[in-house]
N, C-alpha and C positions, 0 to 999 in steps of 0.2 A: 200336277198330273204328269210328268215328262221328267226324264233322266235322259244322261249320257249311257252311250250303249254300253252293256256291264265288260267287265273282264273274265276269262276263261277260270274257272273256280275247281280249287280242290274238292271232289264228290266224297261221298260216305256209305260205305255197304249199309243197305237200309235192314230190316228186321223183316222178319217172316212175314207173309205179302197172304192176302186172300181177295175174291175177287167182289166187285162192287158192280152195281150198275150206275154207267155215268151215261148222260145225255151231252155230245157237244153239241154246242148252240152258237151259231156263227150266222148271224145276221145281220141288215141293211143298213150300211153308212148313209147317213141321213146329211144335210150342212152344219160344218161343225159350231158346236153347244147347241143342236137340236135335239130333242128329247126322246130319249130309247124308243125303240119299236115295241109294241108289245101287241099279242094275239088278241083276237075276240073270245078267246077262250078264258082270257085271265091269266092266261101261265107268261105271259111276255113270250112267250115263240111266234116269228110269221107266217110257217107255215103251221101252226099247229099241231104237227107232228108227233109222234111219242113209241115209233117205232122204234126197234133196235136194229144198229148198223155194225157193219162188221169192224174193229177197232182201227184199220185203216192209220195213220200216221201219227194219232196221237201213243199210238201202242208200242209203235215206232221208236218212238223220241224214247218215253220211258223206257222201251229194252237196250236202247243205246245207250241210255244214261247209266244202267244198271253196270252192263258190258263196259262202261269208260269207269265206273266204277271198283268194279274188281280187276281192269286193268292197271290202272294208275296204284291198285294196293300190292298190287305183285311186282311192279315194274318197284316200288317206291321200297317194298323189302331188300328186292332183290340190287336196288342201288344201296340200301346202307348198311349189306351183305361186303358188297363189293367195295365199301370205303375201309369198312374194319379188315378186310383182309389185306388193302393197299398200309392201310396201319401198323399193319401185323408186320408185311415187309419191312418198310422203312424201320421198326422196332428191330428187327434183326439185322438190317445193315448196320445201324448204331454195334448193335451188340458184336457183329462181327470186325467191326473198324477197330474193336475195341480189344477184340482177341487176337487178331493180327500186329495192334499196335503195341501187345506184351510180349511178341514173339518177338519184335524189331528191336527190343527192348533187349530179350532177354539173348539174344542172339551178338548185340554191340556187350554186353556182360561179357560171354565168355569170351570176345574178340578183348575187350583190355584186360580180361585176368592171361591171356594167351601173351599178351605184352609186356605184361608183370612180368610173368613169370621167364619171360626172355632175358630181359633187362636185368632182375637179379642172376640173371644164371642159369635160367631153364633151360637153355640150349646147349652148356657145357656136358661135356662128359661125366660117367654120373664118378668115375677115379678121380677128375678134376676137383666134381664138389664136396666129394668126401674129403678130401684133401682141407677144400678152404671153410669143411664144416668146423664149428668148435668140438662134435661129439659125433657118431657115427645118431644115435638117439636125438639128437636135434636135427639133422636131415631125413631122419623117417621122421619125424612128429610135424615137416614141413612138407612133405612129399605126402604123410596122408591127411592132412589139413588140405593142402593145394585140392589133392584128389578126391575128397567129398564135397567143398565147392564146385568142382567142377562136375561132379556125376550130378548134384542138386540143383544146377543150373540147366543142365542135359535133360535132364526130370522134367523140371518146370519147361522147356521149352517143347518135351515131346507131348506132355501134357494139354499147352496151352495148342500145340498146331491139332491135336484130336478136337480140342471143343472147336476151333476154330471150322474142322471138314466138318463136325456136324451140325454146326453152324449155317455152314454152305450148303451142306445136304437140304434144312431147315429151309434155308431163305428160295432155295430151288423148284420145290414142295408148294412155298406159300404161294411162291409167285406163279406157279401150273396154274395154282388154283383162282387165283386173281383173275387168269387171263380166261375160265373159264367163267366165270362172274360176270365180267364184264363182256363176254359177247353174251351172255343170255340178258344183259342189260340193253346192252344194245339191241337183243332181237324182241326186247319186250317194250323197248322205247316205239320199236317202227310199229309194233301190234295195235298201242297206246294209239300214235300219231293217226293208222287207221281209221279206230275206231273215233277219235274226235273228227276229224275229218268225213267219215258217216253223218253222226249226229251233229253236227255244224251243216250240213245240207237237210240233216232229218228237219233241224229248227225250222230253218227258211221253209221249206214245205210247207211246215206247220201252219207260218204264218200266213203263206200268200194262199193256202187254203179259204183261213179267214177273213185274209181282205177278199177273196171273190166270193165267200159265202155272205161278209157285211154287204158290197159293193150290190150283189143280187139281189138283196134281199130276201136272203132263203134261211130257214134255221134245219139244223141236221139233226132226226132221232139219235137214241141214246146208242151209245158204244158202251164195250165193254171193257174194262182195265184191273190192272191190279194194283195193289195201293199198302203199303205197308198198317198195320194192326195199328189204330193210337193209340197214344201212350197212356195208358189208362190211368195213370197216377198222377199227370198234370194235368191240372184244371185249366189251364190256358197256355197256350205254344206261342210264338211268334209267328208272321205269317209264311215266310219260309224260312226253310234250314239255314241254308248259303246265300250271303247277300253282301251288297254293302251300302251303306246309307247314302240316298244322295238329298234331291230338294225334301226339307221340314214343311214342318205343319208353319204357317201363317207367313211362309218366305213370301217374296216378289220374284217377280217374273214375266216377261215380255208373252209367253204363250199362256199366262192367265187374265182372264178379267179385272178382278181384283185380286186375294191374296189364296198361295196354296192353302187347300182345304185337307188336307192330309200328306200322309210321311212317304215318301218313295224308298222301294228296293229296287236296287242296281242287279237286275239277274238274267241268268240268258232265258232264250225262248225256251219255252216246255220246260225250264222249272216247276216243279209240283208247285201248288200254291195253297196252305191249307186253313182252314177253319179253327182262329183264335182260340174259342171256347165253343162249350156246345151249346146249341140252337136249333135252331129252324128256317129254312130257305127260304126270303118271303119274295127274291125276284131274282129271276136271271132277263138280264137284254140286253140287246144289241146298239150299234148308232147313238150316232152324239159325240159328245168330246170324252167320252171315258171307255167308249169302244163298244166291246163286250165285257159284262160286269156282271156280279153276283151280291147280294147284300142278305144278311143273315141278323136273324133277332137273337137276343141270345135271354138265357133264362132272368138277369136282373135288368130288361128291359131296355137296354142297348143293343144299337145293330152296329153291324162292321160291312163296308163294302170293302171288295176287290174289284179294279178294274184295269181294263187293258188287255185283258186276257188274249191269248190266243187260242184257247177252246177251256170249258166248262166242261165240269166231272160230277153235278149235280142238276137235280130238276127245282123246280120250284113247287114247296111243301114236302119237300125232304128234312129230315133230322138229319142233324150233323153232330159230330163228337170232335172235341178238341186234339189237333192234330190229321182229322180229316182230308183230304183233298177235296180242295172245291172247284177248281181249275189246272190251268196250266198258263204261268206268266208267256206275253208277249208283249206286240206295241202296235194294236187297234186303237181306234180313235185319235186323241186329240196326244199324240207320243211323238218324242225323237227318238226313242229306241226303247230296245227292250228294259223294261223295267216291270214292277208291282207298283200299284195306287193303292192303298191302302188308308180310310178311313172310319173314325170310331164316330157314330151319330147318336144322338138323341130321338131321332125319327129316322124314319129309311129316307129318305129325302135330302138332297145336295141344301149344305145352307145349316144344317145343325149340328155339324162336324163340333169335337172336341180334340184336345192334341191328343194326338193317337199313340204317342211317347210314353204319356205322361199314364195315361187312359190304363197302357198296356202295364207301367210302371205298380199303377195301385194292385194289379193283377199277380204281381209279382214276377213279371217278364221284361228283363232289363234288356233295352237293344242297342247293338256294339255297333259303331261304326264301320266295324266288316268283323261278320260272325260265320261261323262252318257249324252254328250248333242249333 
């Protein structure tokens, strides 16, 4: 039942959202492995409540998360916007070192045909070298030889200095545009950093809400929230999106009695928490060493709990659809930090747990030791 606290998690723009009625349920920490609280009514709530509240922080969390979400998609464009244009640069210094170094080139050319042409004679008088020609006809056929290397050489070098300015033009251009890349990276970095910084305070709320609503012994009517559509085409999800595996099904453990009873997610607070497959609500409670928890029947006669929650997005005898929210992860009850408890039973009841791996495995839901999907 207990993870190390998760690490900050790349989010995902979720799908078209409509809205639900959820009850959070944040009730009476009892001594721990004492047995949930549940109402005289049979719903497990202690105050037996089933009004509607205004959505107050869990509404919160989920628009920050939304908001950190299409931040981090823009910030994250707009960074590998700004690497391909540093690319594009350095692609053009290449090109331009390389137009320059044919100029260097072609420029040491016409300096030894200049020296050639010294050393035989170039610098003589042209009565001198007609003189020491064999033929008047083999001093012009050297004189316009000379003279077309050297207009071909003159060519190539005005040549190569044009691509080289447009070259320069080119890299001058890229690099504006780099340096306006990079400050909207940077002004979407701090945006970013806000809005975590938000929602990193919205969590904590979250959670010490629920430990003074367990700690009282009070459970809160329902709020209302918005919840993405599910996925209508998988018959069973994982229990959240973003996670990463920490304690298994049947490990050891100093804060268990005997051996864990199910699979932990490593996730922050007010992660959505959703409904495996669809089902039927058969408890939400409070207190004990599993916090606040939700367990759900499902149609081939397995239940699944979640627990630890930091508030609850269903009542008990609600239908639920795979992919659902049924919660929102925290670290109520018997936690070292925020994580998901997640177990698959044979009965609702602690003690007829199966690996919930394995469980999830037959379902066709393989779980990654750190997943975004």
């Amino acid at each position: 039942m207990c993870a190390r606290p998760s690490r900050p998690r790349r989010l995902r723009t979720r799908r078209p959202r409509r809205l639900v009625a959820v009850p959070v349920l944040l009730c009476a920490l009892i001594a721990l492995g004492a047995p949930p609280t549940a109402a005289a009514d049979g719903t497990d709530r202690t105050d037996g409540t089933d009004g509607s509240e205004g959505p107050g922080t869990s509404a919160e969390v989920v628009r920050l998360y939304e908001e950190a979400s299409k931040a981090t998609e823009r910030y994250e464009g707009e960074r590998r916007a700004a690497e391909l244009q540093r690319d594009r640069v350095k692609k053009l210094d290449r090109l331009l070192a390389d137009e320059r170094y044919q100029v260097a080139v072609l420029h040491e050319d016409l300096g030894r045909m200049a020296s050639a042409q010294y050393r035989t004679g170039g610098g003589l008088p042209l009565t001198a070298r007609l003189l020491l020609a064999d033929s008047p006809d083999e001093l012009l056929r050297g004189r316009r030889a000379l003279g077309q290397a050297d207009l071909a050489v003159t060519n190539a070098v005005a040549k190569t200095q044009r691509a080289a300015a447009r070259l320069t033009t080119a890299r001058q251009s890229a690099e504006r545009a780099r340096g306006v890349l990079d400050r909207r990276t940077a002004r979407l970095a701090r945006l970013k950093r806000d809005i975590e910084t938000k929602l990193e305070s919205a969590r904590w709320t979250l959670q010490g809400e629920a430990d003074e609503a367990v700690a009282a012994g009070r459970c809160r009517g329902a709020v209302r929230l918005e919840q993405p559509e599910p996925a209508a085409t998988r018959a069973w999800v994982a229990p959240v999106e973003t996670y990463e595996l920490s304690a298994g099904f049947d490990s050891a453990g100093e804060r268990w009695a005997r051996r864990h009873t199910g699979q932990d997610f490593a996730v922050d607070i007010g992660a959505p928490v959703r409904a495996v497959g669809e089902g039927r609500v058969v408890r939400v409670s409070c207190g004990g060493a599993f916090g606040i928890e939700v367990v759900v029947r499902h149609q081939d006669g397995y239940y699944t709990q979640y627990a630890h929650l930091a508030a609850v997005t269903v009542d008990q005898g609600d239908a639920v659809r795979a992919g659902q929210w049924v919660g929102q992860a925290g670290t109520t009850g018997n936690s070292t930090g925020p994580h998901l408890h997640f177990e698959a039973r044979l009965t609702p009841d602690l003690g007829s747990g199966v690996d919930p791996a394995k469980w999830l495995a037959e379902r066709g839901v393989s779980l990654q030791s750190a997943s975004t999907g």
